[in-house]
GUKE-768391 format. One record per atom (N, C-alpha, C): residue in one letter; x, y, z. Coordinates in pm, whole numbers, padded with zeros to 5 digits, always signed. Atoms other than C-alpha are relative to their C-alpha. Example, Ala and Ser with C-alpha at 12.3 -4.5 7.8 and 13.67 -1.06 7.14 Angstrom:
<atoms>
a+00089-00119+00000 a+01230-00450+00780 a+00090+00120+00000 s-00082-00119-00006 s+01367-00106+00714 s-00077+00109+00073 
</atoms>
This chain:
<atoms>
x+00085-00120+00000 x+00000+00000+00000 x+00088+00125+00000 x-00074-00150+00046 x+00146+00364-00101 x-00008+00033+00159 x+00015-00082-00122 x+00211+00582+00171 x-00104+00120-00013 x+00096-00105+00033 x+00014+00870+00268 x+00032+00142+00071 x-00062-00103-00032 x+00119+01250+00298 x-00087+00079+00017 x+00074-00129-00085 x-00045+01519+00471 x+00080+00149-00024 x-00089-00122-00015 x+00069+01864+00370 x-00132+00122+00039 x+00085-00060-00112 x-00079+02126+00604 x-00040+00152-00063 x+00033-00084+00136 x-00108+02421+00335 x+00065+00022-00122 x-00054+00014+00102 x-00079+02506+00015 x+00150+00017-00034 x-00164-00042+00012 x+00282+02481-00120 x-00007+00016-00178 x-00021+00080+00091 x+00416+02475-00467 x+00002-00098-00112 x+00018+00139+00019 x+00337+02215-00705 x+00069-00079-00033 x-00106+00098+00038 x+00664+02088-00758 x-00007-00059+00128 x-00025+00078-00086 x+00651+01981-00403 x-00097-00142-00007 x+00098+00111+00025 x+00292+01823-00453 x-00007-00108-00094 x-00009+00135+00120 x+00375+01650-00766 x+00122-00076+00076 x-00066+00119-00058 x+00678+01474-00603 x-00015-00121+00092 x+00066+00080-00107 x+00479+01366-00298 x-00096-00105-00059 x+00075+00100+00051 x+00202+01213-00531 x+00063-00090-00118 x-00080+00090+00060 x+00479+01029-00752 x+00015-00121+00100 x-00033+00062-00108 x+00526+00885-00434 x-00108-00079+00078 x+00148+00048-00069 x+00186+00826-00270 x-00124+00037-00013 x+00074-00065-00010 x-00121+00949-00166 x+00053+00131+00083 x-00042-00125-00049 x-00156+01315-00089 x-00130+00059+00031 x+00118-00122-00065 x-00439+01513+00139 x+00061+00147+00010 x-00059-00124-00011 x-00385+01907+00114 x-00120+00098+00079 x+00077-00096-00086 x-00523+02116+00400 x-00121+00082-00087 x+00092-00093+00070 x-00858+02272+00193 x-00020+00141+00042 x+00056-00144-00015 x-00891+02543+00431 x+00142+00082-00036 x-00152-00103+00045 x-00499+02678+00346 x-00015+00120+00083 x-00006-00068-00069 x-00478+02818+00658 x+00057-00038+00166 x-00051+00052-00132 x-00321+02814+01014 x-00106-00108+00077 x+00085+00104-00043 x-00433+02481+01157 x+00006+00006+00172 x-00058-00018-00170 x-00503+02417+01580 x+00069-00136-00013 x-00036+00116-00021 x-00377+02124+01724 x-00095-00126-00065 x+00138+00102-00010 x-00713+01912+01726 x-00024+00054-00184 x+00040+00039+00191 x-00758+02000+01318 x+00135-00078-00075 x-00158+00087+00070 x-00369+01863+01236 x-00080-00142+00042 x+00067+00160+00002 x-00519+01537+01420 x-00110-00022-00085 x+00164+00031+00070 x-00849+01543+01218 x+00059-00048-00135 x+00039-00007+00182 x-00716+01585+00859 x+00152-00115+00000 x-00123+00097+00034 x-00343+01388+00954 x+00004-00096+00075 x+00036+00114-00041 x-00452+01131+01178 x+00013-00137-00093 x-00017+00126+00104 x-00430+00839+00887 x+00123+00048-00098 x-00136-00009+00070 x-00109+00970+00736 x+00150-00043+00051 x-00083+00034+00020 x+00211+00833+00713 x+00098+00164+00028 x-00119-00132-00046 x+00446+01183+00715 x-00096+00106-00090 x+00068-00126+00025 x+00355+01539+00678 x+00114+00132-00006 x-00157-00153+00002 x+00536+01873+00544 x-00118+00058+00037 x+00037-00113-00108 x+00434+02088+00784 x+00076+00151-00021 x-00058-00087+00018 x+00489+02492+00815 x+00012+00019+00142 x-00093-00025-00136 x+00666+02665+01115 x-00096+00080+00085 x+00088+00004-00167 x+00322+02781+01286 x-00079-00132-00017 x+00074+00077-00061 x+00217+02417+01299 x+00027-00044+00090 x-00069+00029-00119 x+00230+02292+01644 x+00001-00168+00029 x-00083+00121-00007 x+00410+01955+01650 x-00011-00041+00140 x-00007+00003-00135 x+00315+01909+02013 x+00023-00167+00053 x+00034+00160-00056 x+00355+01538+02219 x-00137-00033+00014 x+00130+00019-00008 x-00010+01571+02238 x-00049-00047-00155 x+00046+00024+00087 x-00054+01580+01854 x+00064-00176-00020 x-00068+00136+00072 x+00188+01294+01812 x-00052-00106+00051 x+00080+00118-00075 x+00013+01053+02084 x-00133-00017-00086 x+00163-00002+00072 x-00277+01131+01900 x-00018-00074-00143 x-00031+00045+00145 x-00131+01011+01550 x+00098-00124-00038 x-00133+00090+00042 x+00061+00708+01603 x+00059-00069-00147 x-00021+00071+00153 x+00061+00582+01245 x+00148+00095-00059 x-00089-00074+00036 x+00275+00895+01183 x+00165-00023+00021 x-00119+00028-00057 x+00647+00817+01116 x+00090+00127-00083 x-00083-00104+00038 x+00809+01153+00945 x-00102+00172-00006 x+00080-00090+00014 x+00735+01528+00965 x+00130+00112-00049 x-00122-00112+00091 x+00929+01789+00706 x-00066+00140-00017 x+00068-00113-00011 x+00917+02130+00795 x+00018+00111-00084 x-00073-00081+00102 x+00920+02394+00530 x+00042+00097+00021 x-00080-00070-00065 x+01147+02604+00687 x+00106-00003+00068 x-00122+00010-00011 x+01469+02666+00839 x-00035-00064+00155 x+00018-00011-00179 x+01359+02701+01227 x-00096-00150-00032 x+00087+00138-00081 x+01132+02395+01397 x-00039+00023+00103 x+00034-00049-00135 x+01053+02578+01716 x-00144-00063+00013 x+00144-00013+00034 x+00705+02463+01633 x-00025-00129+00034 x-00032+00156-00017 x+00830+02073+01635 x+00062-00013+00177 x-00130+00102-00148 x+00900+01882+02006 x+00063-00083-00047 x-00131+00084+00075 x+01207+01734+01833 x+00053-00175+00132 x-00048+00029-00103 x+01236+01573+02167 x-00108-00134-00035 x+00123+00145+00009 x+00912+01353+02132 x-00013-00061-00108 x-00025+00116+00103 x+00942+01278+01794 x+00076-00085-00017 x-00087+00081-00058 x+01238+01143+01854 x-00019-00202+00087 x+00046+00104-00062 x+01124+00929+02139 x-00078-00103-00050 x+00075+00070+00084 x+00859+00826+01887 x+00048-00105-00109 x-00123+00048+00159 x+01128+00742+01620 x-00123+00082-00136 x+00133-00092+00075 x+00896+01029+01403 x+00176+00091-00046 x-00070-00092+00045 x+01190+01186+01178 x-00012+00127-00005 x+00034-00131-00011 x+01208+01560+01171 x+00097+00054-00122 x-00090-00034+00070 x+01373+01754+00905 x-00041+00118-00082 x+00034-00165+00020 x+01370+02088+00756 x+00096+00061-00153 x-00064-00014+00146 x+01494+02291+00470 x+00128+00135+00005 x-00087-00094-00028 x+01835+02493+00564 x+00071+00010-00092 x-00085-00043+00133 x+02066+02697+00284 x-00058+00040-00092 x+00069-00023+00166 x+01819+02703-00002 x-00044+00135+00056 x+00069-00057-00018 x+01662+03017+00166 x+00075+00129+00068 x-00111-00106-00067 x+01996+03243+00277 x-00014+00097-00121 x-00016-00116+00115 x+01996+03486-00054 x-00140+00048+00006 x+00171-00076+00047 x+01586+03552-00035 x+00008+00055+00145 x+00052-00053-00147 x+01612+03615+00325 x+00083+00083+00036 x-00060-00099+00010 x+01924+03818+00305 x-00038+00095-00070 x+00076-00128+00087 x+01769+04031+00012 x-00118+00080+00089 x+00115-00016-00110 x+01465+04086+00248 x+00020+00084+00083 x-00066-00087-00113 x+01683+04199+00513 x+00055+00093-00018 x-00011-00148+00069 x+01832+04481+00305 x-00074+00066-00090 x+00114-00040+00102 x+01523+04544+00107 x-00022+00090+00164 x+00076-00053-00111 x+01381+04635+00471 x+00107+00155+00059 x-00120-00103-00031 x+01718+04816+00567 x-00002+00139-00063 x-00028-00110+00062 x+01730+05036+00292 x-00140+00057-00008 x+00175-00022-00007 x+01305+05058+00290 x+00016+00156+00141 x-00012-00067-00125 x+01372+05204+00643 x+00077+00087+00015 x-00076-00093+00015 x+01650+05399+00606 x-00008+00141-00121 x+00030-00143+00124 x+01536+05617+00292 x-00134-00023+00058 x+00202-00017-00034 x+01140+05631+00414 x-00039-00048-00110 x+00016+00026+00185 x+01057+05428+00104 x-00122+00006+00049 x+00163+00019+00035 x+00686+05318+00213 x-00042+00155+00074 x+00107-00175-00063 x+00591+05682+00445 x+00016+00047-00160 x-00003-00101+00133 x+00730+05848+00059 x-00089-00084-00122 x+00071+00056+00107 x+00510+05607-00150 x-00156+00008+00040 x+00116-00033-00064 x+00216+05639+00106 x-00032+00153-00071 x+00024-00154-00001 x+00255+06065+00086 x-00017+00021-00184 x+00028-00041+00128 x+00261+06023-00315 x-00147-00044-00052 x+00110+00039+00053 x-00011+05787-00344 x-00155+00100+00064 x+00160-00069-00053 x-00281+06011-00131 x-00007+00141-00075 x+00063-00161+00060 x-00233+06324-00364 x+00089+00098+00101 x-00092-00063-00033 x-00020+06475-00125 x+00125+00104-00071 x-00112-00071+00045 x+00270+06569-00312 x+00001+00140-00102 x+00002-00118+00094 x+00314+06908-00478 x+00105+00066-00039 x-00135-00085+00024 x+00676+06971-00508 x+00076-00040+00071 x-00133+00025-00109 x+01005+06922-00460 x+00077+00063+00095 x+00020-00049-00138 x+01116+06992-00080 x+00139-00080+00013 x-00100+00065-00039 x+01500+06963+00035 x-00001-00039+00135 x+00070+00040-00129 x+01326+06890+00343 x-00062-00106+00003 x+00108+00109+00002 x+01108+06604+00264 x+00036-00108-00021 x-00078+00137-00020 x+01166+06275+00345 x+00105-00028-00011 x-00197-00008-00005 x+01522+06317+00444 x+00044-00130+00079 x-00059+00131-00083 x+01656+05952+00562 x+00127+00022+00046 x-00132-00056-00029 x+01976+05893+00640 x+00049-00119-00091 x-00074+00079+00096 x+02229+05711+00452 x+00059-00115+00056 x-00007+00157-00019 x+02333+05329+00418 x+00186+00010-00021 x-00174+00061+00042 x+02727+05371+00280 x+00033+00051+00082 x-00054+00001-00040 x+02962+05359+00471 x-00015+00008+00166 x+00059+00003-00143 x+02787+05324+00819 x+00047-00125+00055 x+00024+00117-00061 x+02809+05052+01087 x-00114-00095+00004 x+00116+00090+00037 x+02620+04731+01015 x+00063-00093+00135 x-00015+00083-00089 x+02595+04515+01331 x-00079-00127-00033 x+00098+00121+00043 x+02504+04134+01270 x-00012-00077+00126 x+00027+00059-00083 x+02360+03946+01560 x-00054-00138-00038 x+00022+00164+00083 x+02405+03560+01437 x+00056-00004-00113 x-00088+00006+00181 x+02700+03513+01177 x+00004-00144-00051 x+00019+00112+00044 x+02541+03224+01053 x-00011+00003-00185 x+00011+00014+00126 x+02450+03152+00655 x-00045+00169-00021 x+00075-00103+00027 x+02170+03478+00643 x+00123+00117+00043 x-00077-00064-00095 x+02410+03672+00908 x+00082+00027-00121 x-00147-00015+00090 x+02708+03655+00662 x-00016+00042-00103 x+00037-00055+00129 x+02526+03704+00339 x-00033+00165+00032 x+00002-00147-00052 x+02385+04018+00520 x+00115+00117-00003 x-00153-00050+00015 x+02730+04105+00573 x+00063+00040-00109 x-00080-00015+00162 x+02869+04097+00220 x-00064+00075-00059 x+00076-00091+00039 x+02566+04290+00127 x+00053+00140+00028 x-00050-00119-00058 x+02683+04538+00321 x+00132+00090+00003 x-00080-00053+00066 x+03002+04547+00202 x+00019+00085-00126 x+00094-00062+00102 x+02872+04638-00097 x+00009+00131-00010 x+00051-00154-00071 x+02775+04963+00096 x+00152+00075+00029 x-00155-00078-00053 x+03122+05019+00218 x-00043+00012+00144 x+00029-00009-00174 x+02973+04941+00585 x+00101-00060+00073 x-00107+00102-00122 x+03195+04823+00882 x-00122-00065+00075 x+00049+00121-00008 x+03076+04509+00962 x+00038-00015+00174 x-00022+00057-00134 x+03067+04431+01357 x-00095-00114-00005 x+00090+00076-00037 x+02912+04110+01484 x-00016-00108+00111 x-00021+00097-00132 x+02837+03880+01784 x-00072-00114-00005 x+00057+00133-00009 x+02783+03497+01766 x+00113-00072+00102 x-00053+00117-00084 x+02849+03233+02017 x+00167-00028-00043 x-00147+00060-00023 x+03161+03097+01845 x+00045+00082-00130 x-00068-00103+00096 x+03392+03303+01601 x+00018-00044-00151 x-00003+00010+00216 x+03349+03321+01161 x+00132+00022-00013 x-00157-00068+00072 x+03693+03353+01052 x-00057+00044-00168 x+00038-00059+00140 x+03551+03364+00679 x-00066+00108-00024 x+00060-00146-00017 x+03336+03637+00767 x+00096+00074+00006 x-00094-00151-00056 x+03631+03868+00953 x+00095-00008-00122 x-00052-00007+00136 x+03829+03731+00608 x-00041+00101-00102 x+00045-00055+00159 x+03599+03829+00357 x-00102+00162+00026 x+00065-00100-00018 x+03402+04111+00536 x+00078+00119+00100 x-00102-00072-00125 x+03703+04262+00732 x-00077+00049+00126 x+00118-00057-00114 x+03446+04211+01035 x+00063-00059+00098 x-00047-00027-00152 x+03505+04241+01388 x-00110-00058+00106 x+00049+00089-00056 x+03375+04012+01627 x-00027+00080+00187 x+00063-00057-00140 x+03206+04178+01965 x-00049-00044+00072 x+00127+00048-00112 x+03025+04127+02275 x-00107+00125-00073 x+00127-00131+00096 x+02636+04240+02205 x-00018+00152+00035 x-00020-00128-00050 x+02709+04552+02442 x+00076+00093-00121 x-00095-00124+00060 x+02982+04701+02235 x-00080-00025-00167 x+00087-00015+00163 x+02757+04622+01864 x-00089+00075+00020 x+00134-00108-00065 x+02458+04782+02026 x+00013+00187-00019 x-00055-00181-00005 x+02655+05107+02101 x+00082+00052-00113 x-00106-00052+00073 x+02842+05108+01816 x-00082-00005-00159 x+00012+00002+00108 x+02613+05019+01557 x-00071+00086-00074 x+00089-00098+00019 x+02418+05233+01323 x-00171-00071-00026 x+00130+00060+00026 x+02190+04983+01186 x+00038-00138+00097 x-00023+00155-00041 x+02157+04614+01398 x-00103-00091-00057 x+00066+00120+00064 x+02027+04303+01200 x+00000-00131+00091 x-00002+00052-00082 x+01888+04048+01350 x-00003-00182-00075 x+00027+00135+00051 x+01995+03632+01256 x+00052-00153+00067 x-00024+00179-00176 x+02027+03379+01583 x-00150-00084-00036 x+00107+00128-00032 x+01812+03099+01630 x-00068+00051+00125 x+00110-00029-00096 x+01551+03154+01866 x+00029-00132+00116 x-00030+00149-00086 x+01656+02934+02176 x-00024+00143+00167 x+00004-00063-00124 x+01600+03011+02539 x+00078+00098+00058 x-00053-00112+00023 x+01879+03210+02506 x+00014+00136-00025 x+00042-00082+00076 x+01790+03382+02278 x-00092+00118-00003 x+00084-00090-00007 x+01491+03534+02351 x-00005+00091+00081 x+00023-00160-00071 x+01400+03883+02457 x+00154+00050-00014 x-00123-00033-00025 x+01786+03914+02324 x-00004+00110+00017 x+00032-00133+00010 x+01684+04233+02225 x-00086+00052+00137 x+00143-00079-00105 x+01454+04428+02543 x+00083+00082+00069 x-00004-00147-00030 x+01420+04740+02704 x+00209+00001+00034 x-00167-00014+00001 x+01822+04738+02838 x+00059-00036-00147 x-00039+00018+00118 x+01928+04645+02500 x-00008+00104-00063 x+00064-00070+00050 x+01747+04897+02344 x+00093+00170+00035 x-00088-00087-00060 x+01883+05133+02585 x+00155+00078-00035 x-00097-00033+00065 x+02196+05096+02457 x+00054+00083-00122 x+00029-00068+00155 x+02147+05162+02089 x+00001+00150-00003 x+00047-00069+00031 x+02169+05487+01944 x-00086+00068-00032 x+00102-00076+00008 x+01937+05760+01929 x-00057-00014-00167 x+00030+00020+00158 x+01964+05742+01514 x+00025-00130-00035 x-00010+00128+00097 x+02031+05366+01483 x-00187-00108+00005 x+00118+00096+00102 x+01786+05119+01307 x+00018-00141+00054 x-00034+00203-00097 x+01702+04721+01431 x-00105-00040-00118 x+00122+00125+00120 x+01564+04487+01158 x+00022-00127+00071 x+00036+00161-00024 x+01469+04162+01212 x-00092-00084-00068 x+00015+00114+00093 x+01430+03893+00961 x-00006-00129+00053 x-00065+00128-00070 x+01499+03599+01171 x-00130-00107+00113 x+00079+00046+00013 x+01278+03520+01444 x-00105+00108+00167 x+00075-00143-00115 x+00980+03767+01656 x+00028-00024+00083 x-00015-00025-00129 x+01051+03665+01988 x+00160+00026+00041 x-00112-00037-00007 x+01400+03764+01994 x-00018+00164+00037 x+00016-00069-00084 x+01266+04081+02079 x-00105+00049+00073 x+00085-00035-00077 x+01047+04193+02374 x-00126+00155-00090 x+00082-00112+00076 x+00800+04400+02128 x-00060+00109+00071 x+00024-00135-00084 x+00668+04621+02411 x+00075+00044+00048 x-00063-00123-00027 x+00960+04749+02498 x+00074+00029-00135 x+00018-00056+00137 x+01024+04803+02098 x-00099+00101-00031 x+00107-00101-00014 x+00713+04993+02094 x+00032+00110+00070 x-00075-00091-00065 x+00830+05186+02361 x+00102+00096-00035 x-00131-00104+00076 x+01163+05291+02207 x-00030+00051-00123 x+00057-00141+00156 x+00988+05404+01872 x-00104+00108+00032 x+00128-00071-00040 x+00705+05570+02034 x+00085+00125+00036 x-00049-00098-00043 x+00957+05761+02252 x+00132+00053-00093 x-00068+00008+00132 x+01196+05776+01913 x+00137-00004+00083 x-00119+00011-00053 x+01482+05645+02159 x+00069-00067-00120 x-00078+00028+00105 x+01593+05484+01862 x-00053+00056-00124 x+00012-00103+00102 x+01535+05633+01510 x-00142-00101-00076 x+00111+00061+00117 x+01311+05308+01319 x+00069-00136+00018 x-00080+00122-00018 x+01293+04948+01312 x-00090-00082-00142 x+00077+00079+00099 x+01187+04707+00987 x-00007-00166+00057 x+00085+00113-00030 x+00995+04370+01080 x-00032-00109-00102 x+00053+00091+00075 x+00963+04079+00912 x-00063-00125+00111 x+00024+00096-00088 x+00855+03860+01218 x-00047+00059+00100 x+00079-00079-00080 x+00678+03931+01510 x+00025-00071+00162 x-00046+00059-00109 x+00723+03806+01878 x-00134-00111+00051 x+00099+00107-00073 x+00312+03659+01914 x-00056-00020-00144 x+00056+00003+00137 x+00280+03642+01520 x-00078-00125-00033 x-00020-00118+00103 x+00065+03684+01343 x-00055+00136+00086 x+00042-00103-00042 x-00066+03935+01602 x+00083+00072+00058 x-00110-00140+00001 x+00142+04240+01609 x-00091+00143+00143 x+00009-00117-00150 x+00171+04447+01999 x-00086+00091-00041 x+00041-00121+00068 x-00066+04692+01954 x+00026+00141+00014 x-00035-00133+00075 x-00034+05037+01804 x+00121+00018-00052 x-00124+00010+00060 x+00324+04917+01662 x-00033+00015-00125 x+00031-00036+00145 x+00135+04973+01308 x-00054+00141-00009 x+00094-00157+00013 x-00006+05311+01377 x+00156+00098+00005 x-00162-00090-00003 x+00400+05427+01413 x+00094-00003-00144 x-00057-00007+00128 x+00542+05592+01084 x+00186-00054-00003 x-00121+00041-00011 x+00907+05479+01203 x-00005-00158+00038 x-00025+00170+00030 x+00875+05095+01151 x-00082-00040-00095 x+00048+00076+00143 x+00815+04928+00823 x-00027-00156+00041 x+00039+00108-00042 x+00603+04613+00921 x-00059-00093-00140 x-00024+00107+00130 x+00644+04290+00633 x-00096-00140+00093 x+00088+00112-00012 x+00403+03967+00660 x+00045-00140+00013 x-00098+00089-00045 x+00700+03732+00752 x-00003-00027-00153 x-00045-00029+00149 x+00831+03724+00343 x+00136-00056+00019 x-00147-00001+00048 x+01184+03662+00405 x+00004-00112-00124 x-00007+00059+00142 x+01181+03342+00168 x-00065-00013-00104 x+00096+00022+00145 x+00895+03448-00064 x+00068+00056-00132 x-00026+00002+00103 x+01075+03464-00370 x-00068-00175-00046 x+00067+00093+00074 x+00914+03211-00656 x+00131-00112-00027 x-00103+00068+00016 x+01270+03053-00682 x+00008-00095+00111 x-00058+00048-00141 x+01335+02981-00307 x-00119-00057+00031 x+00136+00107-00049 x+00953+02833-00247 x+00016-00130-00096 x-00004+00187+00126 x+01003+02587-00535 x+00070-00075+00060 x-00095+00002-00114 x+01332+02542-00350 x-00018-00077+00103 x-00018+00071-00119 x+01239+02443-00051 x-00113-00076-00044 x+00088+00092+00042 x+00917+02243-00182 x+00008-00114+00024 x-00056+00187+00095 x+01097+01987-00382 x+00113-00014+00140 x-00119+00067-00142 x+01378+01953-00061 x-00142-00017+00083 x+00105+00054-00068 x+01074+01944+00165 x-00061-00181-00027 x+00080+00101+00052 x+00882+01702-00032 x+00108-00153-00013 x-00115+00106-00001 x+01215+01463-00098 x+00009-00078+00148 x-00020+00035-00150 x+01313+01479+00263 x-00094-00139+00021 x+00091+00075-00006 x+00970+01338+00343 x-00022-00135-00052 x-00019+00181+00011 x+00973+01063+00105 x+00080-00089+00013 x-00145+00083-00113 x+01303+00953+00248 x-00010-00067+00110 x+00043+00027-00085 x+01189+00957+00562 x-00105-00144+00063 x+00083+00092+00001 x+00871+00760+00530 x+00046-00131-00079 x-00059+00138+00043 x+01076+00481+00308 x+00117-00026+00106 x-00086+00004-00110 x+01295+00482+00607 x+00156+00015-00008 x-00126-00044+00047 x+01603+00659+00470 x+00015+00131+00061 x-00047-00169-00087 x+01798+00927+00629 x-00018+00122-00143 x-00005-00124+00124 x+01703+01262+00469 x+00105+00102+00008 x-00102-00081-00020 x+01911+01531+00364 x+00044+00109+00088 x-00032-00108-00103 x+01846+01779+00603 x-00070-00069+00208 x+00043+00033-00092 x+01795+01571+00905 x+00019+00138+00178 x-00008-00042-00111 x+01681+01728+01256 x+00045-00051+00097 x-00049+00137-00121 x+01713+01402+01469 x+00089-00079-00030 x-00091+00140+00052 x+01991+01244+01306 x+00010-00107+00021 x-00006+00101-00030 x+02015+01020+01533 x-00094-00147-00034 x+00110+00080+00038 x+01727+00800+01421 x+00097-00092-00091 x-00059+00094+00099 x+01923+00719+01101 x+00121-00030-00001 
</atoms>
């Protein structure tokens, strides 16, 4: 008997055609964030499932689904997966890391430079009829070359960020756990504690893993630090920073503007952080390019049927299994 795949919204159809080369395939109808108790309803009789990074992978769903022996997440992170219980389960886990560093770096200086020249307040003020002339006053940003770019996580995104920024003619500071030499090589970057990037940087980007660590890296003392004119993007992942005391520091313009691609209780965004013309707020996008979804699809979709024929996949989470 074929196997049977559960994918939890729409993807792609290079992913879906690989999965049904392979087996049967159910596709979430409503194409939309699922709870717990609807993942059991519609994946209860499946074999493995590509899952996205708000489905919640809980020990509750998995008791609930024993038939289930693989789950491929289309995304980099898994925060969403108890890696721990699938595990225990022998329930593979596996995800789609690398294919998605150039769309999510572009993203992160799309937002940078968005934020730093007022691109959407100056496309807002043209589109309402507003405009009547040119004003060496009007929408005066500040400039991207040759500034300080601070990277927080010199991982794949982190580093591409970096080179971007070379680009710019920026000095590159950055603070991760253990030290890039190819980075401080190729980006003549300088390796910090997050105190001295904070105070030193103009703009800070944000690309750590979200771990207990991690979170609230950013909040109010952090913040504190920062410059009065520097900028905080974050591409990576929302709870990394404490959004009410973000709110706080744009409200009181202790820092100058911050661009968002993630959110800390997403998809619901702190409120009145959208009613503030100094933060450019994105619909979590970093890998929507039409390249990088195909991308991760077909690796998604592979993984998976690896998995469920009981072969180690390429991007394993639990290695240990195989």
């Amino acid at each position: 008997m074929p196997p049977k795949f559960f994918i939890t919204r729409q993807i792609p159809s290079i992913g879906i055609q690989r999965l049904k080369s392979a087996g049967e395939v159910f596709i979430n109808p409503l194409d939309r964030e699922l709870t717990a108790a609807e993942l059991i309803t519609m994946g209860r009789d499946s074999d493995g499932w590509l899952t996205m990074l708000t489905d919640p992978i809980t020990s509750e769903v998995l008791q609930s689904c024993p038939k289930l022996r693989a789950v491929s997440n289309l995304a980099v992170g898994f925060n969403n997966i108890d890696v721990a219980a699938c595990t225990a389960r022998k329930v593979g886990v596996s995800n789609t890391p690398g294919v998605l560093t150039d769309a999510t770096a572009e993203l992160t200086f799309a937002l940078l430079m968005a934020v730093a020249r007022r691109i959407v307040e100056a496309d807002k003020f043209v589109r309402s009829g507003k405009w009547t002339s040119w004003g060496p006053m009007l929408f005066s940003g500040v400039a991207v070359t040759g500034k300080t770019l601070g990277i927080i996580g010199a991982g794949r995104i982190g580093s591409r960020v970096a080179e971007f920024g070379r680009g710019f003619r920026m000095n590159i500071l950055y603070f991760s756990r253990n030290p890039n030499p190819d980075l401080e090589r190729s980006c003549s970057a300088k390796r910090v504690e997050l105190n001295e990037l904070l105070t030193r940087s103009d703009f800070v980007s944000l690309h750590t893993p979200l771990t207990d660590q991690t979170r609230h890296i950013i909040g109010a003392a952090q913040l504190a630090l920062m410059q009065s004119h520097a900028i905080l993007i974050n591409t990576s992942r929302g709870p990394l920073i404490d959004e009410a005391a973000l709110f706080a520091a744009l409200k009181e313009k202790r820092i100058r503007a911050a661009g968002l691609d993630v959110y800390e209780f997403e998809p619901r965004i702190t409120p009145g952080l959208t009613d503030l013309d100094n933060v450019v707020v994105l619909p979590h996008i970093g890998s929507a390019t039409e390249e990088t979804r195909n991308r991760m699809a077909a690796m998604a979709a592979d993984d998976l049927i690896a998995m469920v024929a009981g072969q180690r996949p390429q991007n394993p989470v639990n290695p240990g299994l195989w």
